[in-house]
C-alpha angles and dihedrals in degrees: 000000000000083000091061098044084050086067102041090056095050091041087057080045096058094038092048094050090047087059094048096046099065100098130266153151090257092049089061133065157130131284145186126233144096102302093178080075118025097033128232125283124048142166122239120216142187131225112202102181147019120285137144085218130032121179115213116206100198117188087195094159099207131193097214126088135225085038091151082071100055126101118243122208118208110199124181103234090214102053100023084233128139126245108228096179106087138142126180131207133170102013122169134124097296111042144009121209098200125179117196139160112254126215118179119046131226098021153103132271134188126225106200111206110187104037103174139198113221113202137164132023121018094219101042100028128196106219112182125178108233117221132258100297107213100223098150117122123246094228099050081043081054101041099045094043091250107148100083120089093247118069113245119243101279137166113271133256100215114229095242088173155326109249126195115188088247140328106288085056094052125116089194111144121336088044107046097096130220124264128254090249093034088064096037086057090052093056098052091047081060105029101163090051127118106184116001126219132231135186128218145181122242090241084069110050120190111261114162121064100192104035126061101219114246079244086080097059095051105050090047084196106146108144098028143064134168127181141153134244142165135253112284091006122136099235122206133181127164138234120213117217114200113194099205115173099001150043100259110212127220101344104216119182123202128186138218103204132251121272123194090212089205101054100015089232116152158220113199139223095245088062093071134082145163126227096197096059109023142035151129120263135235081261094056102251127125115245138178113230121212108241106184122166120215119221110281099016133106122227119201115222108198107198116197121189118177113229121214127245092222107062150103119276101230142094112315106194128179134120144272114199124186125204140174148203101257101019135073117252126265122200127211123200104220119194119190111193105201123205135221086253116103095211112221110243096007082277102311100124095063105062093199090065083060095217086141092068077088092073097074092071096053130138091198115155086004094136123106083234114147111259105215132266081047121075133211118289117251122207131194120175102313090338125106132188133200132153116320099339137064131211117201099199107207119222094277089065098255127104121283093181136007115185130188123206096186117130119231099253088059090225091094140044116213139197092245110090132207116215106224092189119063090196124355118287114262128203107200144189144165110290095067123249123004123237123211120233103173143001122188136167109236097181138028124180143125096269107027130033112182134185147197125221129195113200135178144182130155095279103036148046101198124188127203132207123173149164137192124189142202087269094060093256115139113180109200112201100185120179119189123196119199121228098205150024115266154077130310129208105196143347111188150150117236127193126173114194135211138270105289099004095097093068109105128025149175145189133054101073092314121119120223104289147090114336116250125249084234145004136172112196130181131199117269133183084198093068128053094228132133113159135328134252115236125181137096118258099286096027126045132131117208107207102191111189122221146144140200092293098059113143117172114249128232117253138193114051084339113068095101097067093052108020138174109304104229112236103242083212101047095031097038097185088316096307096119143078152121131286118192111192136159123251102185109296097343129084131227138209126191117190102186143181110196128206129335142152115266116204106198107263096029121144123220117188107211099180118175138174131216124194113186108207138239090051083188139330129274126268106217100172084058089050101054099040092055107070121181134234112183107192145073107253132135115296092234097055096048087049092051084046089062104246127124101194123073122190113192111200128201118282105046135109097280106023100038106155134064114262093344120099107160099096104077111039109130083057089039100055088042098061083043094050083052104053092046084060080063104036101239124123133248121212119185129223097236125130147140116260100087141355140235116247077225085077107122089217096048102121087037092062088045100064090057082088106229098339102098092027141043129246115245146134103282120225131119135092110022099245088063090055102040093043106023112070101222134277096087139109115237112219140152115033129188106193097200095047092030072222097167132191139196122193132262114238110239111280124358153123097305092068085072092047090048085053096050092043098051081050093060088040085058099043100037101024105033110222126164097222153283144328108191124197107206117327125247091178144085140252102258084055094050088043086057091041088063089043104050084043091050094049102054098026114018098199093048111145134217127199137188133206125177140178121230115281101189103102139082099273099049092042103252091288120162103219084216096058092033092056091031084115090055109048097076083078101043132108092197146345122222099200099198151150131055080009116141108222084193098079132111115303082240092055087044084053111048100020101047114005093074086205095116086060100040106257132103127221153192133228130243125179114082092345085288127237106315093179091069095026082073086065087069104032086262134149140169114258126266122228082039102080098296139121110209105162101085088063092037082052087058094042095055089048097048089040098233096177092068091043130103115240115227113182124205087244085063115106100211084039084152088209116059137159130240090235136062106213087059116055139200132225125175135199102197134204090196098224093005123059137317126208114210125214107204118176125157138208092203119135085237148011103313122209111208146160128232115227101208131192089216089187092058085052089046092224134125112238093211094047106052138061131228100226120169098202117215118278126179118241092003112053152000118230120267144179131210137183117224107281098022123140115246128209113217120197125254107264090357142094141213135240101212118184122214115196132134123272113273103237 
């Protein structure tokens, strides 16, 4: 009889477990517990009744796989304790067939699934799931009968629920897959169907790429949807394509409209897209996108219509239908029921409709207007003028001239001009000399002027195609055909530049500093390197080498899994390179090719850049007024500190996750709002490089294939693992949010999005601009940023900081040579980590200053040198471990903002030392007062004098008094007659005042 009951009661165990096993919203839930080191996802069961030995059947259902070699973890919920006692059977992705020792009974008990072992970095953590760990004791395998490979007839442990740590954890539902006879089931309900179609609402995005959900199943719902949506709203919904039981080739959607039946209004066609399979590019064209579907594999379509404003509430009906290349069509009837409610923003202001996907296809910013400082280009025969420089083409369509105005000091520009060419620039080839058959102007607007070239020589018809902008930019795409079969010796680009240009340099290898007398450089994919910058400070001329294949590398810790492409015209196979010599006083550059074999017909694609620097000069007054504060503190505080700026970085209270800013801004716009009632400014931490796994769209962009993201070998923080299928690179990590980031791929739609979103941060949130760590965009996307920041808030700010680039791992990239394109649209640069504020005052000057190219900085690591910062009107930052009001005391006092800035580059610097390892920078109040900035480079203390045009200064020399005021943590005070020697610190500087004697 007890034998019987026994069974009963085991029997009404099992039968209760398999009803509680069919997934639903009550079978999963949250939970609360250390999920550093117990995972986090576990099943929580019940034990009923005494027994030295339960068995659990667990139809857990999970998405990963190997889940037969993962460890599992039983706790009793009363005691905390583990069970150590534990033996497993049958485990695979559906189900787990565990056997433990219960203690306390009743009673609960959780079984955790995905324990997990976190190593390395913090910030770019190793987490690694340990395998089953055999703890059961010989004695309890032996008494209940444990050791065969089939699980004895026990008492059951009854499924009470399914737990994730939180929400953003949970499975439930889109992630808890279909069984193997669920989906078999599925089939031989279609037999003739190659790949099979599902419908789903946007609450319920498409996460898993190999697995259909159980949800799926389920619904049943293949050739209908219905949803709801509001007045005005860009409404989105998504189709699932199974490809069953064959690859399933170009996926295409059409549309048929949707009709309100009762009033014959309508939504047209034209209203629909696809992001999937259609789009517009970070450079503004339409494009159609390949979506193709592996067997086996599911492909989101994520289909987006946009609703009018102006329309009845009411049932819209019509159809979608999806085909594909090698499989018949299917057709879906979609009906929209839209409500009385005209929805703010068409939805954008709520992340989870997922209105802002549109955004992705955005032209914003795309216009060839003049961003100011620049102003419009002005053309006169071949001769084009921009601020402050002027290029002459020659009749092949390169420069012949190219001539800067700019002053020394970069604040001003001048009448005199400095030729940066010392001939025209000459792109040769095998075949002798070219002859032009034709020049024409293709574009002429205030912004942008653009020309065609027709070129000819005996071996070679070339074809030039170029455009120079309002910044000084001109991009060359120069294509060249060969006429006939053979070899050629050399292609190659040569520049000679003028007396004097060729002093400093960098890129290339080649730190900021002097320019070499020679240097003889080869492609590498090893190094991210693509052509130098030469000049002096007012003067310089970038040439960037690229062809029809460009894709732009990653940078910072990743450029080694997507690297520079190598031009197969420049590169040839590793023939070419770039030799930099001296010719005199001129300097030449010779970008070459080398030999290669020419079929008759063939295309080289011979692209170049050219940046002429200094985009514009500095604006000191703007510099010095706006004083940093990079930290999230109380308003009040930073006010009373005596900043005016205010970054917020990632991970704080209003701007928690990486590059997406969008989930705080009601907190957000109140500490803004805040600050403006103070009138400080408020800069926010967002960039593109990599994005949070808090993005709303997350799972949307992922199904865009490799086109948001970059390909890579997964890992990293357990969320990406356990939610993300492979094929992605794991970065930023911040442990107490678990906030995780992957990373980006170079250019793509998401630049667009990044521009629309930092459009509605401006106009609904209020910042003031951006703080950007490190850029993984182009130039056209940091020309629209400043666009789309100008046109709602005219004083917006955007600030760079970058680590330094100039190691193995990043390629040997400057930072300066690698964001020279960007700079023209800066307010300031923050040169930064791992950088070594010891170097040369050369390498202080064109790596990390930003002034040849008309921008100012700050210094990060370790606060910099403040000593010699002061050379280039630099300081460490406050709010990151430094203490700045002592020197912005000096520099009220002293009135800076109304001062000239001369720097010790420049020539008619009327202070000057009598060494050359300590310099000498000046800020000048002509007739009034000068405050001079002394640092020296000396390997001890140096004792020097100061030669000094005291007529430039507009001061008496027997009339005024050298006095270093107190400052704390920089100088005692001092005082010094006219001709004294001074003795500058080792390593330090000097802030010497010049004024006339009080009487």
């Amino acid at each position: 009889m007890k034998r019987i009951v026994f069974i009963l009661c085991c029997l009404l165990g099992f039968a209760s477990l398999q009803a509680q096993s069919v997934p639903s919203e009550k079978l999963y839930g949250l939970g609360s517990w250390d999920a550093d080191s117990l995972g986090n996802h576990r099943v929580v069961v019940a034990v009923d009744k005494a027994a030295d030995a339960v068995v659990a059947n667990v139809e857990w259902r999970r998405r990963d796989i190997k889940s037969e070699d993962k460890n599992l973890i039983v706790v009793d919920a009363a005691t905390g304790k583990r069970i150590t006692n534990v033996c497993r059977y049958t485990i695979n992705r559906e189900k787990g067939e565990i056997v433990f020792q219960p203690q306390t009974v009743p009673g609960n008990y959780y079984i955790y699934y995905l324990k997990n072992l976190t190593s390395g970095s913090r910030y770019y953590p190793t987490v690694k799931y340990p395998p089953f760990e055999n703890t059961a004791s010989t004695e309890w395998i032996k008494k209940n009968k444990l050791s065969g490979k089939k699980a004895p007839q026990l008492p059951a442990a009854r499924v009470v629920q399914f737990q994730a740590i939180n929400q953003m954890n949970s499975f439930y539902p889109m992630e808890v897959i279909a069984t193997n006879a669920e989906t078999t089931k599925l089939l031989n309900a279609n037999p003739n169907d190659p790949y099979i179609l599902f419908t789903e609402d946007r609450k319920y995005p498409i996460r898993m790429t190999s697995d259909i959900p159980y949800k799926w199943i389920a619904d049943n719902r293949h050739d209908y949807f219905t949803g709801n949506a509001d007045k005005g709203e860009y409404y989105v919904f998504q189709l699932g394509v199974w490809a069953a039981r064959q690859d399933i080739k170009t996926l295409h959607v059409d549309y048929s409209g949707l009709t309100n039946k009762l009033t014959g209004e309508k939504i047209p066609v034209s209203a629909f897209t696809c992001f999937n399979t259609e789009g517009t590019d970070v450079t503004g064209t339409v494009f159609k996108k390949d979506c193709s579907v592996a067997k086996g594999k599911i492909q989101a379509l994520w289909i987006g219509a946009m609703l009018p404003e102006h329309i009845s509430s009411g049932d819209y009906t019509g159809t979608v239908t999806v085909s594909a290349a090698n499989a018949a069509s299917k057709t879906v009837t979609v009906t929209v029921h839209i409500s009385e409610n005209l929805i703010a923003n068409h939805g954008d202001n709520e992340p989870w409709r997922h209105s802002r996907l549109r955004w992705l296809n955005s032209q914003i910013g795309f216009d060839d207007e003049v961003i100011a400082p620049y102003t419009p280009l002005v053309l006169k025969d071949k001769t084009i003028n921009c601020l402050g420089r002027e290029v002459k083409l020659s009749e092949f369509g390169f420069p012949a001239s190219i001539t800067s105005y700019f002053k020394e000091t970069i604040t001003e520009i001048g009448k005199d001009g400095r030729p940066i060419l010392a001939s025209p620039m000459n792109f040769v080839a095998d075949g002798g000399a070219w002859d032009n058959l034709n020049f024409e102007y293709t574009k002429q607007k205030q912004g942008a002027i653009a020309w065609k070239a027709l070129n000819q020589n005996s071996r070679f018809l070339m074809d030039v195609e170029g455009e120079m902008e309002s910044d000084g930019n001109i991009a060359y795409k120069v294509t060249l055909v060969a006429r006939e079969d053979g070899s050629v010796n050399d292609i190659a680009l040569r520049t000679q530049l003028a007396s004097g240009i060729g002093h400093y340099m960098m890129g290339l290898g080649q730190r900021g500093g002097y320019c070499p007398e020679s240097l003889n450089w080869k492609w590498d994919v090893e190094k991210n390197q693509d052509g130098p910058w030469i000049g002096d400070v007012n003067a310089g001329l970038q040439i960037r080498l690229f062809d029809n294949k460009y894709e732009r590398p990653l940078n910072t810790n990743f450029y080694h899994q997507k690297p520079l492409i190598m031009p197969a015209s420049w590169c040839n196979s590793g023939n070419g390179g770039i030799d930099i010599s001296k010719d005199g006083n001129n300097t030449l550059v010779n970008a070459f090719s080398g030999k290669r074999e020419v079929k008759k017909g063939e295309k080289l694609y011979y692209y170049f850049n050219l940046a002429i620097t200094p985009f514009r000069t500095i604006d000191t007054e703007k510099h010095w007024h706006n004083r940093y504060y990079h930290s999230y503190d109380f308003i009040d505080k930073i006010h009373q500190y005596g900043a005016n700026v205010v970054n917020i970085h990632h991970a704080t209270g209003i701007n928690p996750f990486i590059n997406y800013p969008f989930l705080r801004p009601k907190e957000m716009k109140a500490y803004i709002d805040g600050a403006h009632a103070l009138d400080m400014k408020v800069k926010i931490y967002n960039t593109v490089r990599e994005l949070s796994n808090s993005c709303v769209e997350m799972f949307a962009l992922r199904s865009l294939g490799n086109e948001i993201f970059s390909e890579g070998p997964g890992g990293g923080f357990s969320w990406l693992q356990e939610h993300l299928d492979q094929n992605y690179i794991g970065a930023w990590f911040v442990p107490q949010l678990k906030d995780a980031a992957i990373v980006n791929s170079g250019v793509s739609r998401w630049h667009n999005y990044y521009l629309e979103g930092l459009d509605w941060l401006v106009k609904n949130v209020g910042i003031d601009g951006l703080y950007i760590d490190d850029l993984a965009f182009d130039r056209m996307t940091m020309k629209r940023v400043r666009k789309v920041l100008n046109r709602t808030n005219p004083g917006a700010l955007i600030d760079l900081h970058s680590a330094n680039q100039f190691n193995p791992r990043d390629g040997y990239a400057n930072s300066a040579n690698l964001y020279l394109e960007h700079m023209a649209y800066l307010d300031r640069i923050w040169f930064g980590e791992y950088f070594d504020y010891n170097m040369s005052p050369e390498f202080f000057l064109i790596d990390v200053s930003g002034i040849p190219y008309g921008t100012m900085g700050e210094m990060l690591q370790d606060g910099g040198n403040k000593w010699r910062g002061m050379l280039y009107g630099m300081t460490g930052r406050a709010g990151y471990g430094v203490e700045n009001r002592p020197i912005w005391n000096v520099w009220d006092t002293f009135g800076i903002q109304n001062s000239e800035m001369i720097g010790y580059w420049v020539s008619y610097n009327p202070v000057k030392t009598d060494s050359q390892e300590t310099l000498a920078t000046i800020y000048r109040q002509k007739g009034d007062k000068t405050l001079i900035a002394l640092a020296t480079w000396a390997k001890s203390d140096s004792k020097v004098k100061l030669s000094i045009d005291w007529k430039e200064l507009g001061l008496d020399p027997k009339n005024v008094m050298l006095h270093a005021p107190a400052v704390d943590g920089f100088q005692e005070a001092a005082t010094w007659n006219v001709g004294d020697e001074i003795t500058v610190p080792q390593g330090k500087g000097l802030l010497i005042l010049v004024e006339k004697k009080l009487h």
